[in-house]
C-alpha positions as CSV (number, residue, x, y, z in Angstrom):
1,X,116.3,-191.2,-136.3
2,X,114.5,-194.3,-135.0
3,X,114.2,-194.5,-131.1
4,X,113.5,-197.1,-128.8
5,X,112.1,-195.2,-125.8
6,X,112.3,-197.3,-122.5
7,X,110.6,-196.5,-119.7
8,X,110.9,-198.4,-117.2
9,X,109.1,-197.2,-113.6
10,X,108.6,-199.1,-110.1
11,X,105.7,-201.0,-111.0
12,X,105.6,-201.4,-115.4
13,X,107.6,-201.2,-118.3
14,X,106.8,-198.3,-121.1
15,X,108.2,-199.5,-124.2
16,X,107.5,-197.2,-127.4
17,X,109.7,-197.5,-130.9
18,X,108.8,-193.8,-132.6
19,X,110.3,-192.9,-136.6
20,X,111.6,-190.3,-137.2
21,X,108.6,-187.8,-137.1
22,X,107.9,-189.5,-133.7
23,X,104.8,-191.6,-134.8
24,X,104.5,-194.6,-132.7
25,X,105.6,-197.8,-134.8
26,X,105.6,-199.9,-131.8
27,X,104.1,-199.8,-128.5
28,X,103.7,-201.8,-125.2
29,X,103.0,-201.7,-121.6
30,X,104.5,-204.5,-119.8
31,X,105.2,-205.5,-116.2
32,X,108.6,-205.0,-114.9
33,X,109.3,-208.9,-114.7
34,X,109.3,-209.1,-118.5
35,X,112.3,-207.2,-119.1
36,X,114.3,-210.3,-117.4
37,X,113.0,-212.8,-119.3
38,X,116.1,-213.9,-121.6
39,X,116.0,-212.0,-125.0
40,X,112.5,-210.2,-124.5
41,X,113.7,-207.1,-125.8
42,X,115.4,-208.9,-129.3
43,X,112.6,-210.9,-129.5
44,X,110.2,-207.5,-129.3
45,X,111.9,-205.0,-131.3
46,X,115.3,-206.0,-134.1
47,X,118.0,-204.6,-133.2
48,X,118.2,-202.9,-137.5
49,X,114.6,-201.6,-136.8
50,X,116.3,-198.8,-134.6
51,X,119.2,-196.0,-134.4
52,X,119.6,-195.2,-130.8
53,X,117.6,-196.7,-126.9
54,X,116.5,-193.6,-124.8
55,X,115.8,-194.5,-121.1
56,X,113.8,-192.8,-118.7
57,X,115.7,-192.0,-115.2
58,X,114.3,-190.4,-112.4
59,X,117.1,-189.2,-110.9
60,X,120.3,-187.6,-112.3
61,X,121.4,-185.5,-108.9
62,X,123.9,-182.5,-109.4
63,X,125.6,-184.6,-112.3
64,X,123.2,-184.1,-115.1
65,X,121.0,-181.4,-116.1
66,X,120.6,-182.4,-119.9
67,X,120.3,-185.7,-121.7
68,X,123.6,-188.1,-121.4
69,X,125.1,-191.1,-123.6
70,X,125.7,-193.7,-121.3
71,X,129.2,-195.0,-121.2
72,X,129.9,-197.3,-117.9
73,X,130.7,-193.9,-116.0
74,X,127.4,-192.3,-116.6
75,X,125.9,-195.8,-115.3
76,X,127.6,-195.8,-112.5
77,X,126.9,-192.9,-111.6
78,X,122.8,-193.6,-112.0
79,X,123.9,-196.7,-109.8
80,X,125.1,-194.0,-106.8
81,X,121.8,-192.4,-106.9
82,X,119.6,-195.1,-106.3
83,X,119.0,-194.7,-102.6
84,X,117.5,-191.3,-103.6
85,X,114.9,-192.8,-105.9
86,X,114.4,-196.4,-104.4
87,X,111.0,-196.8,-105.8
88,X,112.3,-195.9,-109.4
89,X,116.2,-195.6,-109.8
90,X,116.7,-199.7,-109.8
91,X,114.1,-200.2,-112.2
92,X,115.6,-197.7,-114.5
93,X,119.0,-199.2,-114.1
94,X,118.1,-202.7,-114.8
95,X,116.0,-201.3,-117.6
96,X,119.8,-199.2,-119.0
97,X,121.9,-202.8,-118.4
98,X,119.6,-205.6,-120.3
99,X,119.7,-202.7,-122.7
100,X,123.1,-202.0,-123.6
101,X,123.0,-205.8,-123.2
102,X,120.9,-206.9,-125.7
103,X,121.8,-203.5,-128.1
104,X,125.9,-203.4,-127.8
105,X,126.1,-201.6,-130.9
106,X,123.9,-198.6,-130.5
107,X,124.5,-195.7,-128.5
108,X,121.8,-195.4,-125.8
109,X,120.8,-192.0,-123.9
110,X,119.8,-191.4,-120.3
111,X,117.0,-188.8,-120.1
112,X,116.1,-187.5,-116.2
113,X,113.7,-186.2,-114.7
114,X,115.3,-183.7,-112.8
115,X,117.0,-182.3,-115.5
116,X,113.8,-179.9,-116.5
117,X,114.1,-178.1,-112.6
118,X,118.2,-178.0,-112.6
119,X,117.6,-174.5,-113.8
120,X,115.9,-173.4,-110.6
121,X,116.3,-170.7,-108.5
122,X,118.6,-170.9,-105.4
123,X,115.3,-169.4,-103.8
124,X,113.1,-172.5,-104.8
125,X,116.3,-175.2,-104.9
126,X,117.3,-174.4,-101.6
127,X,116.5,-176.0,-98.2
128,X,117.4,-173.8,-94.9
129,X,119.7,-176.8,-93.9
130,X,123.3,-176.8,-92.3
131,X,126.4,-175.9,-94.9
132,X,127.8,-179.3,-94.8
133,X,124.6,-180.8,-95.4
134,X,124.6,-178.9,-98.9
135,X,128.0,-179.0,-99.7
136,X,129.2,-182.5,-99.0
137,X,126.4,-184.6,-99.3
138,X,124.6,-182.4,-102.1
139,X,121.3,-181.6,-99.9
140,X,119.1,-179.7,-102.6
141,X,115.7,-179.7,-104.1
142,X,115.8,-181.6,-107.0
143,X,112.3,-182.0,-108.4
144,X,111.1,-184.9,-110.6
145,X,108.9,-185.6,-113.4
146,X,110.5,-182.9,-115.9
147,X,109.8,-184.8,-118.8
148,X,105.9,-184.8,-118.3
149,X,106.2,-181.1,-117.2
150,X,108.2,-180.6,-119.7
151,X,105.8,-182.0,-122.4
152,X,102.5,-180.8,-120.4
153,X,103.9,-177.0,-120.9
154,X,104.8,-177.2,-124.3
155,X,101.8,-179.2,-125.6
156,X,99.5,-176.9,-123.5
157,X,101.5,-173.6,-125.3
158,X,100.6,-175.4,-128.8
159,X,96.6,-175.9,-128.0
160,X,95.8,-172.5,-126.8
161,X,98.2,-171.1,-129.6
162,X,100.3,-168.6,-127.3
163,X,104.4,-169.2,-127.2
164,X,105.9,-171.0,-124.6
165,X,108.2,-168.2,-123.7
166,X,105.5,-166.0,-122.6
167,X,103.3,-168.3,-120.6
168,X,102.4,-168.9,-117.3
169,X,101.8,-172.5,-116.6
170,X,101.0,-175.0,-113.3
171,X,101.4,-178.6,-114.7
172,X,99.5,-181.4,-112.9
173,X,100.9,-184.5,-112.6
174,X,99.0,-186.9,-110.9
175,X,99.9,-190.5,-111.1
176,X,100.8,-192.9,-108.6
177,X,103.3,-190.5,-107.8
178,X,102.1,-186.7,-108.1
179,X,104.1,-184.0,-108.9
180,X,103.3,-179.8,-109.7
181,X,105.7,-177.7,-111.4
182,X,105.4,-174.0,-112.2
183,X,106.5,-173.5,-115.8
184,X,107.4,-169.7,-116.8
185,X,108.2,-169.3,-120.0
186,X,109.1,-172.7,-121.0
187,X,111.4,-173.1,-117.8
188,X,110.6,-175.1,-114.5
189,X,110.8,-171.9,-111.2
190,X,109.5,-174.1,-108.9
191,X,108.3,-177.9,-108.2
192,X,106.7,-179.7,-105.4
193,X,109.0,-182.6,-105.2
194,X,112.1,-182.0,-103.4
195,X,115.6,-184.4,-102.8
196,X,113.6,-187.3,-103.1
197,X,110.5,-187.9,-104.8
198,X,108.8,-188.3,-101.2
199,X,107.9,-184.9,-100.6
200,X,105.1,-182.9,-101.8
201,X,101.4,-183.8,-102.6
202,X,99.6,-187.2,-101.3
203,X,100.2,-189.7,-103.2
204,X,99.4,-194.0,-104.5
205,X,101.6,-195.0,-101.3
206,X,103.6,-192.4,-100.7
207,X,103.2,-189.7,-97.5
208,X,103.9,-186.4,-99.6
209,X,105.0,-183.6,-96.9
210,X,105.1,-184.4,-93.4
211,X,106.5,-182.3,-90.6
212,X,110.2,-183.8,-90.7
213,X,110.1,-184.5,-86.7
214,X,107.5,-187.4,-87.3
215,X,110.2,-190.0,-88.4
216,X,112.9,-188.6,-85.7
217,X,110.1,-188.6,-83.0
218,X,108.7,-192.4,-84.4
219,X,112.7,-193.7,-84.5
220,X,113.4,-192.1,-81.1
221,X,110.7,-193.5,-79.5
222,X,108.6,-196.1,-81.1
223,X,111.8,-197.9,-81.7
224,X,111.3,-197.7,-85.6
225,X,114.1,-198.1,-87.6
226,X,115.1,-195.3,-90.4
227,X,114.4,-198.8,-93.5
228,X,111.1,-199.0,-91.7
229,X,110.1,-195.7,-91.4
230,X,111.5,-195.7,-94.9
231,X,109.3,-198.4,-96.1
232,X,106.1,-197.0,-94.6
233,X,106.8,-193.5,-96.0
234,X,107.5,-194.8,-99.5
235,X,104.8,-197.9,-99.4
236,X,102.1,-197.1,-96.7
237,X,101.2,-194.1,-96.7
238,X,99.6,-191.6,-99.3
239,X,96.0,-192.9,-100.1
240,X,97.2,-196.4,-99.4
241,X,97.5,-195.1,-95.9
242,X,94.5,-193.3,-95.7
243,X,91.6,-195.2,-97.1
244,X,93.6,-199.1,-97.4
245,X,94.1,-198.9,-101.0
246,X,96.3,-196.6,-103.5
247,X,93.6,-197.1,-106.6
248,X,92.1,-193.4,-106.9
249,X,89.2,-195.0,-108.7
250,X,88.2,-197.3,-105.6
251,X,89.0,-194.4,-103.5
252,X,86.3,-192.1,-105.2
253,X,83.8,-194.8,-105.6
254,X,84.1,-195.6,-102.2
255,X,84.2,-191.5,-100.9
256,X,80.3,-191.8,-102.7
257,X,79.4,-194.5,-101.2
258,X,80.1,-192.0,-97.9
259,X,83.0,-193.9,-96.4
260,X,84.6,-192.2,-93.8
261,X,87.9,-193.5,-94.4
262,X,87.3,-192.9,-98.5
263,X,86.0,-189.4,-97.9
264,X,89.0,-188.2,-95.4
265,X,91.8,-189.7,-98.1
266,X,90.2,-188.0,-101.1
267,X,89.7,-184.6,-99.2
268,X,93.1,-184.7,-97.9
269,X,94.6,-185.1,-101.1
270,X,92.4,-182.5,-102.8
271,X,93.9,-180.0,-100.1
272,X,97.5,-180.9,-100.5
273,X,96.7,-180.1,-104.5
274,X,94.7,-177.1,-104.1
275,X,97.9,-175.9,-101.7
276,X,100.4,-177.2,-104.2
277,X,98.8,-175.1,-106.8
278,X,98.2,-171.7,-105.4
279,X,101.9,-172.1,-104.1
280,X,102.8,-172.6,-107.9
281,X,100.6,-169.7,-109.5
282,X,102.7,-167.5,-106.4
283,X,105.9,-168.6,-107.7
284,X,105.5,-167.2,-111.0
285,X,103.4,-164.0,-110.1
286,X,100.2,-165.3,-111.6
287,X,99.2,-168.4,-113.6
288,X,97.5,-168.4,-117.5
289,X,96.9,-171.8,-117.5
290,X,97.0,-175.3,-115.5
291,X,97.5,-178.9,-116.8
292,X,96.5,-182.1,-115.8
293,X,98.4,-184.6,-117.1
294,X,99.3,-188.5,-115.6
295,X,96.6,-191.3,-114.8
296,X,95.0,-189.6,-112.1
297,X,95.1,-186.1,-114.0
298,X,93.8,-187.6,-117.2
299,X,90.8,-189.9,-116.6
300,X,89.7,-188.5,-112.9
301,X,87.0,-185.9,-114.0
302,X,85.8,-185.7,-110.2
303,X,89.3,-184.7,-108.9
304,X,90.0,-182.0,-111.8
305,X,86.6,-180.9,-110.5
306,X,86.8,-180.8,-106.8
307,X,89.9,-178.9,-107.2
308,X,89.0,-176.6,-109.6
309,X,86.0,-176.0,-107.0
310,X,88.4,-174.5,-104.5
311,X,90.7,-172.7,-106.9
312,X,88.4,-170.5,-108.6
313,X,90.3,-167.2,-106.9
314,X,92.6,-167.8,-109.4
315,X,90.5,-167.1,-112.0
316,X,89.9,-170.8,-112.7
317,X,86.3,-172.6,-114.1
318,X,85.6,-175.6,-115.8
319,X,82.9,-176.1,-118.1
320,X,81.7,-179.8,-116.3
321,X,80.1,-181.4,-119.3
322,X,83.9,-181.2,-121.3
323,X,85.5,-181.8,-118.2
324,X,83.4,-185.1,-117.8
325,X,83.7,-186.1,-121.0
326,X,87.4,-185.1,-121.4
327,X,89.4,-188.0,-123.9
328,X,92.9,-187.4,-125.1
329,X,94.0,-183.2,-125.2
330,X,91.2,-181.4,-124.1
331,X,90.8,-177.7,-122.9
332,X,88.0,-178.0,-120.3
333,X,87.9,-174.2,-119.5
334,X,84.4,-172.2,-118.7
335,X,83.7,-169.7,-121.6
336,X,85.5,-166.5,-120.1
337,X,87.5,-168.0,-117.5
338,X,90.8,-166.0,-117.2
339,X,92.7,-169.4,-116.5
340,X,92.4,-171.7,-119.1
341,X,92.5,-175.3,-117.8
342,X,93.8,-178.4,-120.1
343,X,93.9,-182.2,-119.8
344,X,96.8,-183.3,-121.7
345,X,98.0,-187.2,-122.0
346,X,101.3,-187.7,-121.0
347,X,104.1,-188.2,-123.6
348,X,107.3,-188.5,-122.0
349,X,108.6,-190.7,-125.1
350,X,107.8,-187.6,-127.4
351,X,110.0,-185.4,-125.0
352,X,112.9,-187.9,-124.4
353,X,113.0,-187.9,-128.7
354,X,113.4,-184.1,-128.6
355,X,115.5,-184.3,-126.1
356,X,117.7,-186.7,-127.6
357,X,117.4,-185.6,-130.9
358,X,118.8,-182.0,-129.4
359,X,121.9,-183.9,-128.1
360,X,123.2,-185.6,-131.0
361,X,122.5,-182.4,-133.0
362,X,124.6,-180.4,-130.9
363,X,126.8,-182.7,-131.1
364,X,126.8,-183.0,-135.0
Protein backbone atom coordinates (compact mmCIF):
# COMPACT_ATOMS: atom_id res chain seq x y z
CA UNK A 1 0.00 0.00 0.00
CA UNK A 2 1.07 3.48 -1.11
CA UNK A 3 0.41 6.31 1.49
CA UNK A 4 0.23 9.88 1.30
CA UNK A 5 1.09 10.96 4.90
CA UNK A 6 -0.20 14.54 5.69
CA UNK A 7 0.84 16.32 8.38
CA UNK A 8 -0.20 19.24 8.72
CA UNK A 9 0.75 21.23 12.26
CA UNK A 10 0.21 25.14 13.41
CA UNK A 11 2.99 26.53 11.70
CA UNK A 12 4.13 23.91 8.35
CA UNK A 13 2.91 21.25 6.31
CA UNK A 14 4.68 17.57 6.54
CA UNK A 15 3.99 15.96 3.28
CA UNK A 16 5.62 12.38 2.84
CA UNK A 17 4.38 9.65 -0.01
CA UNK A 18 6.10 6.17 1.53
CA UNK A 19 5.66 2.43 -0.79
CA UNK A 20 4.86 -0.11 0.48
CA UNK A 21 7.97 -0.99 2.59
CA UNK A 22 7.61 2.64 3.86
CA UNK A 23 10.65 4.15 1.90
CA UNK A 24 10.16 7.72 1.21
CA UNK A 25 9.27 8.26 -2.60
CA UNK A 26 8.25 11.73 -2.01
CA UNK A 27 8.98 14.25 0.52
CA UNK A 28 8.30 17.97 1.41
CA UNK A 29 8.09 20.56 4.08
CA UNK A 30 5.97 23.31 3.17
CA UNK A 31 4.27 26.30 4.93
CA UNK A 32 0.72 26.01 5.86
CA UNK A 33 -0.38 28.62 3.12
CA UNK A 34 0.53 26.24 0.34
CA UNK A 35 -2.05 23.73 0.98
CA UNK A 36 -4.68 26.52 -0.23
CA UNK A 37 -3.22 27.31 -3.19
CA UNK A 38 -5.76 25.77 -5.84
CA UNK A 39 -4.67 22.17 -6.94
CA UNK A 40 -1.28 22.17 -4.93
CA UNK A 41 -1.78 18.77 -3.75
CA UNK A 42 -2.73 17.27 -7.61
CA UNK A 43 -0.17 19.24 -8.87
CA UNK A 44 2.40 17.60 -6.08
CA UNK A 45 1.62 14.04 -5.87
CA UNK A 46 -1.11 12.08 -8.89
CA UNK A 47 -3.81 10.94 -7.53
CA UNK A 48 -2.76 6.83 -9.31
CA UNK A 49 0.67 7.31 -7.52
CA UNK A 50 -1.21 6.39 -4.18
CA UNK A 51 -3.80 3.97 -2.36
CA UNK A 52 -4.98 5.65 0.68
CA UNK A 53 -4.14 9.87 2.52
CA UNK A 54 -3.26 9.33 6.29
CA UNK A 55 -3.59 12.73 8.27
CA UNK A 56 -2.09 13.62 11.41
CA UNK A 57 -4.69 14.93 14.21
CA UNK A 58 -3.83 16.10 17.44
CA UNK A 59 -6.77 15.54 19.06
CA UNK A 60 -9.34 12.73 18.92
CA UNK A 61 -11.00 13.35 22.64
CA UNK A 62 -13.03 10.26 24.19
CA UNK A 63 -14.17 9.32 20.57
CA UNK A 64 -11.06 7.70 19.14
CA UNK A 65 -8.43 5.71 20.62
CA UNK A 66 -7.23 3.94 17.30
CA UNK A 67 -6.81 5.08 13.71
CA UNK A 68 -10.34 6.16 11.87
CA UNK A 69 -11.53 6.33 8.06
CA UNK A 70 -12.97 9.55 7.72
CA UNK A 71 -16.56 9.63 6.51
CA UNK A 72 -18.25 13.28 7.10
CA UNK A 73 -19.09 12.06 10.84
CA UNK A 74 -15.68 11.35 11.87
CA UNK A 75 -14.83 15.02 10.41
CA UNK A 76 -17.18 16.50 12.25
CA UNK A 77 -16.42 15.27 14.99
CA UNK A 78 -12.43 16.49 14.52
CA UNK A 79 -14.36 19.83 13.82
CA UNK A 80 -16.01 19.71 17.67
CA UNK A 81 -12.58 19.32 19.11
CA UNK A 82 -10.94 22.12 17.83
CA UNK A 83 -11.23 24.55 20.67
CA UNK A 84 -9.15 21.88 22.57
CA UNK A 85 -6.22 22.03 20.15
CA UNK A 86 -6.53 25.64 18.72
CA UNK A 87 -2.93 25.80 17.80
CA UNK A 88 -3.21 22.43 15.79
CA UNK A 89 -6.80 21.00 15.30
CA UNK A 90 -7.76 23.75 12.34
CA UNK A 91 -4.78 23.13 10.59
CA UNK A 92 -5.31 19.46 10.66
CA UNK A 93 -8.85 19.91 9.48
CA UNK A 94 -8.20 22.07 6.59
CA UNK A 95 -5.35 19.78 5.85
CA UNK A 96 -8.48 16.39 5.99
CA UNK A 97 -11.02 18.79 3.72
CA UNK A 98 -8.66 19.99 0.64
CA UNK A 99 -7.77 16.36 0.94
CA UNK A 100 -10.75 14.38 0.51
CA UNK A 101 -11.24 17.33 -1.85
CA UNK A 102 -8.69 16.92 -4.20
CA UNK A 103 -8.62 12.76 -3.56
CA UNK A 104 -12.63 11.90 -3.68
CA UNK A 105 -11.84 8.42 -4.56
CA UNK A 106 -9.53 7.15 -1.96
CA UNK A 107 -10.25 6.40 1.43
CA UNK A 108 -8.26 8.65 3.80
CA UNK A 109 -7.40 7.81 7.61
CA UNK A 110 -7.30 10.07 10.63
CA UNK A 111 -4.35 9.12 12.94
CA UNK A 112 -4.36 11.08 16.62
CA UNK A 113 -2.22 11.81 18.84
CA UNK A 114 -4.03 10.97 21.79
CA UNK A 115 -4.85 7.68 20.72
CA UNK A 116 -1.26 6.13 22.02
CA UNK A 117 -2.26 7.45 26.00
CA UNK A 118 -6.20 6.36 25.74
CA UNK A 119 -4.95 3.31 27.41
CA UNK A 120 -3.99 5.08 30.58
CA UNK A 121 -4.64 4.49 33.93
CA UNK A 122 -7.66 6.19 35.79
CA UNK A 123 -4.63 7.10 38.24
CA UNK A 124 -2.62 9.11 35.52
CA UNK A 125 -6.01 10.09 33.22
CA UNK A 126 -7.64 11.49 36.04
CA UNK A 127 -7.90 15.12 37.31
CA UNK A 128 -9.32 15.55 41.10
CA UNK A 129 -12.08 17.78 39.43
CA UNK A 130 -15.94 18.02 40.24
CA UNK A 131 -18.24 14.86 38.75
CA UNK A 132 -19.99 16.88 36.26
CA UNK A 133 -16.85 18.36 35.00
CA UNK A 134 -15.85 14.63 33.98
CA UNK A 135 -18.95 13.29 33.02
CA UNK A 136 -20.62 15.97 30.93
CA UNK A 137 -18.03 17.90 29.44
CA UNK A 138 -15.41 14.99 29.29
CA UNK A 139 -12.74 16.70 31.65
CA UNK A 140 -9.74 14.13 31.40
CA UNK A 141 -6.05 13.89 30.64
CA UNK A 142 -5.65 13.25 27.23
CA UNK A 143 -1.97 13.45 26.32
CA UNK A 144 -0.59 14.23 22.89
CA UNK A 145 2.18 13.41 20.68
CA UNK A 146 1.47 9.41 20.69
CA UNK A 147 2.62 8.99 17.42
CA UNK A 148 6.29 10.29 18.08
CA UNK A 149 6.17 8.41 21.47
CA UNK A 150 4.86 5.88 19.96
CA UNK A 151 7.70 5.67 17.28
CA UNK A 152 10.52 6.96 19.79
CA UNK A 153 9.68 3.64 22.06
CA UNK A 154 9.60 1.27 19.42
CA UNK A 155 12.63 2.51 17.39
CA UNK A 156 14.63 2.85 20.76
CA UNK A 157 13.46 -1.07 21.67
CA UNK A 158 15.02 -1.98 17.98
CA UNK A 159 18.59 -0.10 18.61
CA UNK A 160 19.42 -1.52 21.94
CA UNK A 161 17.96 -4.90 20.75
CA UNK A 162 15.61 -5.68 23.95
CA UNK A 163 11.62 -6.23 23.18
CA UNK A 164 9.33 -3.53 23.57
CA UNK A 165 7.18 -5.46 25.95
CA UNK A 166 9.71 -5.53 28.56
CA UNK A 167 11.16 -2.05 28.56
CA UNK A 168 11.11 0.78 30.45
CA UNK A 169 11.10 3.89 28.43
CA UNK A 170 10.84 8.06 29.08
CA UNK A 171 10.44 9.59 25.50
CA UNK A 172 11.45 13.19 24.95
CA UNK A 173 9.79 15.16 22.82
CA UNK A 174 10.94 18.45 22.41
CA UNK A 175 9.70 20.61 19.63
CA UNK A 176 7.99 23.74 19.64
CA UNK A 177 5.63 21.97 21.68
CA UNK A 178 7.28 19.46 24.23
CA UNK A 179 5.82 16.52 25.42
CA UNK A 180 7.25 13.28 27.89
CA UNK A 181 5.60 10.07 27.95
CA UNK A 182 6.47 6.99 30.09
CA UNK A 183 6.26 4.00 27.86
CA UNK A 184 6.10 0.41 29.75
CA UNK A 185 6.11 -2.15 27.74
CA UNK A 186 5.12 -0.72 24.50
CA UNK A 187 2.17 1.16 26.25
CA UNK A 188 1.92 4.92 27.22
CA UNK A 189 1.17 4.93 31.71
CA UNK A 190 1.65 8.34 31.96
CA UNK A 191 2.22 11.75 29.85
CA UNK A 192 2.90 15.29 30.67
CA UNK A 193 0.32 16.90 28.48
CA UNK A 194 -3.05 16.90 29.87
CA UNK A 195 -6.81 18.04 28.25
CA UNK A 196 -5.06 20.38 26.14
CA UNK A 197 -1.79 20.36 24.85
CA UNK A 198 -1.07 23.55 27.20
CA UNK A 199 0.08 21.83 30.12
CA UNK A 200 3.26 20.26 31.03
CA UNK A 201 6.91 21.35 30.20
CA UNK A 202 8.01 25.01 28.86
CA UNK A 203 7.54 25.31 25.66
CA UNK A 204 8.23 27.63 21.81
CA UNK A 205 5.16 29.93 23.12
CA UNK A 206 3.41 28.03 25.23
CA UNK A 207 3.26 28.44 29.34
CA UNK A 208 3.45 24.55 30.18
CA UNK A 209 2.01 24.14 34.00
CA UNK A 210 1.00 27.00 35.79
CA UNK A 211 -0.80 27.14 39.11
CA UNK A 212 -4.50 27.17 37.55
CA UNK A 213 -5.41 30.37 39.87
CA UNK A 214 -3.09 32.68 37.70
CA UNK A 215 -5.65 33.00 34.78
CA UNK A 216 -8.77 33.23 37.38
CA UNK A 217 -6.79 35.70 39.58
CA UNK A 218 -5.50 37.76 36.08
CA UNK A 219 -9.42 37.64 34.71
CA UNK A 220 -10.79 38.62 38.12
CA UNK A 221 -8.72 41.36 38.52
CA UNK A 222 -6.55 42.62 35.73
CA UNK A 223 -9.70 42.67 33.66
CA UNK A 224 -8.31 40.04 31.14
CA UNK A 225 -10.51 38.25 29.28
CA UNK A 226 -10.49 34.15 29.12
CA UNK A 227 -9.47 34.65 24.63
CA UNK A 228 -6.71 36.87 26.05
CA UNK A 229 -5.51 34.96 28.63
CA UNK A 230 -5.92 32.24 26.10
CA UNK A 231 -3.86 33.93 23.53
CA UNK A 232 -0.98 34.77 25.90
CA UNK A 233 -0.91 31.19 27.36
CA UNK A 234 -0.87 29.53 23.89
CA UNK A 235 1.32 32.44 22.08
CA UNK A 236 3.38 34.39 24.74
CA UNK A 237 4.58 32.54 27.02
CA UNK A 238 7.00 29.41 27.19
CA UNK A 239 10.53 30.65 25.96
CA UNK A 240 8.88 33.23 23.90
CA UNK A 241 7.81 34.68 27.25
CA UNK A 242 10.84 34.29 28.91
CA UNK A 243 13.78 35.36 26.87
CA UNK A 244 11.51 37.38 23.75
CA UNK A 245 11.99 34.70 21.26
CA UNK A 246 10.67 30.88 20.99
CA UNK A 247 13.98 29.81 18.71
CA UNK A 248 15.93 27.41 21.31
CA UNK A 249 18.93 27.99 19.22
CA UNK A 250 18.90 31.89 19.80
CA UNK A 251 17.96 31.16 23.26
CA UNK A 252 21.24 29.08 24.00
CA UNK A 253 23.42 31.30 21.95
CA UNK A 254 22.22 34.05 23.78
CA UNK A 255 22.27 32.06 27.64
CA UNK A 256 26.46 32.05 26.50
CA UNK A 257 26.59 35.12 25.78
CA UNK A 258 25.44 35.48 29.71
CA UNK A 259 22.04 37.03 29.14
CA UNK A 260 20.07 37.26 32.07
CA UNK A 261 16.90 36.93 30.32
CA UNK A 262 18.50 33.91 27.96
CA UNK A 263 19.99 32.24 30.99
CA UNK A 264 16.63 32.32 33.24
CA UNK A 265 14.45 30.85 30.03
CA UNK A 266 16.92 27.99 29.39
CA UNK A 267 17.23 27.07 33.12
CA UNK A 268 13.62 27.19 33.64
CA UNK A 269 12.94 24.92 30.93
CA UNK A 270 15.78 22.55 31.85
CA UNK A 271 13.99 22.18 35.37
CA UNK A 272 10.42 21.66 34.13
CA UNK A 273 12.27 18.63 32.01
CA UNK A 274 14.42 17.30 34.60
CA UNK A 275 10.92 17.33 36.84
CA UNK A 276 8.95 15.84 33.88
CA UNK A 277 11.34 13.08 33.77
CA UNK A 278 11.93 11.79 37.19
CA UNK A 279 8.05 12.06 37.42
CA UNK A 280 8.08 9.62 34.36
CA UNK A 281 10.85 7.09 35.52
CA UNK A 282 8.26 7.16 39.02
CA UNK A 283 5.39 6.26 37.02
CA UNK A 284 6.75 3.09 35.80
CA UNK A 285 8.94 2.04 38.88
CA UNK A 286 12.23 2.74 37.24
CA UNK A 287 13.37 3.77 33.74
CA UNK A 288 15.92 1.54 31.21
CA UNK A 289 16.16 4.01 28.83
CA UNK A 290 15.21 7.79 27.69
CA UNK A 291 14.68 9.29 24.14
CA UNK A 292 15.09 12.42 22.73
CA UNK A 293 13.31 12.83 19.84
CA UNK A 294 11.57 16.33 18.00
CA UNK A 295 13.75 19.45 16.83
CA UNK A 296 14.81 20.50 20.12
CA UNK A 297 15.56 16.79 21.30
CA UNK A 298 17.37 16.02 18.06
CA UNK A 299 19.93 18.75 17.14
CA UNK A 300 20.17 20.55 20.84
CA UNK A 301 23.38 18.64 22.24
CA UNK A 302 23.59 21.35 25.10
CA UNK A 303 19.99 20.70 26.34
CA UNK A 304 20.34 16.64 26.18
CA UNK A 305 23.42 17.62 28.22
CA UNK A 306 22.32 20.00 30.84
CA UNK A 307 19.63 17.69 31.64
CA UNK A 308 21.32 14.63 31.69
CA UNK A 309 23.68 16.71 34.18
CA UNK A 310 20.86 16.75 36.79
CA UNK A 311 19.42 13.34 36.13
CA UNK A 312 22.33 11.25 36.80
CA UNK A 313 20.43 9.61 40.13
CA UNK A 314 18.70 7.80 37.75
CA UNK A 315 21.52 6.08 36.65
CA UNK A 316 21.81 8.32 33.57
CA UNK A 317 25.42 9.50 31.71
CA UNK A 318 26.23 10.56 28.41
CA UNK A 319 29.33 10.06 26.68
CA UNK A 320 29.62 14.19 25.45
CA UNK A 321 31.74 13.62 22.36
CA UNK A 322 28.57 11.21 20.78
CA UNK A 323 26.20 13.38 22.32
CA UNK A 324 27.87 16.40 20.49
CA UNK A 325 28.23 14.82 17.50
CA UNK A 326 24.87 13.00 17.59
CA UNK A 327 23.22 12.80 13.56
CA UNK A 328 20.22 10.66 12.82
CA UNK A 329 19.62 7.47 15.63
CA UNK A 330 22.21 7.63 17.99
CA UNK A 331 22.76 6.00 21.43
CA UNK A 332 24.81 8.63 23.35
CA UNK A 333 25.10 6.62 26.57
CA UNK A 334 28.43 6.60 28.91
CA UNK A 335 30.06 3.09 28.71
CA UNK A 336 28.32 1.45 31.86
CA UNK A 337 25.62 3.73 32.39
CA UNK A 338 22.53 1.71 33.79
CA UNK A 339 20.20 4.09 31.63
CA UNK A 340 20.88 4.00 28.16
CA UNK A 341 20.08 7.39 26.53
CA UNK A 342 19.10 7.66 22.65
CA UNK A 343 18.54 10.48 20.10
CA UNK A 344 16.10 9.20 17.68
CA UNK A 345 14.58 11.39 14.63
CA UNK A 346 11.12 11.64 14.59
CA UNK A 347 9.01 9.59 12.20
CA UNK A 348 5.49 10.06 12.81
CA UNK A 349 4.72 9.12 8.96
CA UNK A 350 6.37 5.69 9.61
CA UNK A 351 3.93 5.17 12.57
CA UNK A 352 0.71 6.61 11.00
CA UNK A 353 1.70 3.72 7.99
CA UNK A 354 1.71 1.04 10.76
CA UNK A 355 -1.01 2.28 12.11
CA UNK A 356 -3.00 2.42 9.11
CA UNK A 357 -1.79 -0.47 7.64
CA UNK A 358 -3.12 -2.30 11.10
CA UNK A 359 -6.59 -0.92 10.36
CA UNK A 360 -7.30 -2.02 7.04
CA UNK A 361 -5.83 -5.41 7.93
CA UNK A 362 -8.18 -5.87 10.65
CA UNK A 363 -10.53 -4.99 8.64
CA UNK A 364 -9.58 -7.47 5.71
Amino acid sequence: MRILVLNAGSSSIKLRLLDANDAVVLSHDLGTEWLRKPGALEETVGESEIETVGHRVVHGGSSFSGAEVITDEVQKQIASLEELAPLHQAASLEGIVRARRAFPNLPHVACFDTAFHSGMSAAASTYAVPLQWRERYGVRRYGFHGLSHAYASRRSAEMIGRPLNSFRIVTCHLGAGASLAAVAGGRSVDTTMGFTPLEGLVMATRSGSIDPSVPLWLMAHAGLTPVEVQEALERESGLAGLAGTADMRAVLKRATNGEAEAVLARDVYVHALRAGVGRMAASMGGVDAVVFTGGVGERSSEIRSIAAAGLEFLGIRLDEPRNRQAAGDTDISAAGASVRVLVVEAREDLQMAREIRGLFQESG
